[in-house]
Each structure stands twice: as C-alpha cells, then as structure tokens.
N, C-alpha and C positions, 0 to 999 in steps of 0.2 A: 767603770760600771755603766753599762749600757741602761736606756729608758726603758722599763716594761709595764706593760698594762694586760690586767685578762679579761676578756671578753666575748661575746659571742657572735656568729657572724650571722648577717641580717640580708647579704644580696652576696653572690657570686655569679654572677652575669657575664660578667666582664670577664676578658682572657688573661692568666697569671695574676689578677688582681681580686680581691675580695673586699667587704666593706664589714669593717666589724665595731661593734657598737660596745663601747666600755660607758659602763653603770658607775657613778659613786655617790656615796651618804655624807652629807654633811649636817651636823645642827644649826640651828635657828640660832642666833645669841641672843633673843628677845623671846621667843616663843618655845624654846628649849623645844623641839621639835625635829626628828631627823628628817631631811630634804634630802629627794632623790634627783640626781640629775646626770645627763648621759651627753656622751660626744661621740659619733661615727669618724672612724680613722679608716684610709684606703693601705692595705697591705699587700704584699707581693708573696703570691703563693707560687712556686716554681713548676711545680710539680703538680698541680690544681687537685691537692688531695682533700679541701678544706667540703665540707657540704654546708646545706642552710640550716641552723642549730648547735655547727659543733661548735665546743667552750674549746677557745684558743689562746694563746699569750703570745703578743707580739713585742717583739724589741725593735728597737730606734736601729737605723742603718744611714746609708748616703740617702740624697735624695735621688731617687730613681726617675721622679717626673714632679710635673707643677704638685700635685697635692698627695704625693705618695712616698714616704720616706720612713716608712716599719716594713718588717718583713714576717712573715710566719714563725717560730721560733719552737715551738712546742702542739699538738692538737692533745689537751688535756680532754676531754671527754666527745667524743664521736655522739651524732644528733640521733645516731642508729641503736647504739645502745642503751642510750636514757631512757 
C-alpha cells in the first residue's frame, strides 16, 4: 500500500512538476480545539493535465529528484468545474 494524501494544487509553474498543498486537522490535547495545518509536496504531472485549484490525490513513488518523490494518481475535482 502506497502513501496517499489529497490535496489541492497551489503553483504549476514548473514543467511536469506541480506543488500541491495537503491540509490536515488535528486537536489541541489541552485546549480540545481542532488545529489546522498544511504541508506543500512537489508532484510529477506527466501529462501537465493538473490546473491551479484542482482537488488531486497524490501517491508516494521513486524519488524522481532532490524534493520530488509523489506523482499525480487521480485529478478528483477540476478548478473549472467548482
């Protein structure tokens, strides 16, 4: 079972590569409080079908370079249709 995380993509700039930003919640164990916090992953779009806004799920692969080692896996909701 491969890594996955979904997220949304935040820069496509770059050639075959995208930057997409995974969200998650955690509680407080003192202030019972949920806490948001996020981490940009560089992923490898083949095909540069990815635009800025679409909801993507990336899975874990080789590393492809120093800080790039997910690849596209699914584009669950296009930026054009929401």
């Amino acid at each position: 079972m491969r890594q996955n995380f979904i997220g949304m993509v935040v820069s496509n700039a770059m050639q075959k590569t995208v930057k997409v930003k995974v969200t998650s919640q955690k509680m407080h164990p003192i202030v019972l409080k949920t806490i948001q916090s996020h981490k940009n992953y560089l992923a490898h779009d083949e095909n540069q079908l990815c635009g800025l806004g679409d909801v993507v799920r990336i899975e874990a692969c080789r590393p492809l370079s120093k800080k790039k080692h997910f690849t596209i896996a699914e584009i669950i909701r296009s930026a054009q249709t929401a």
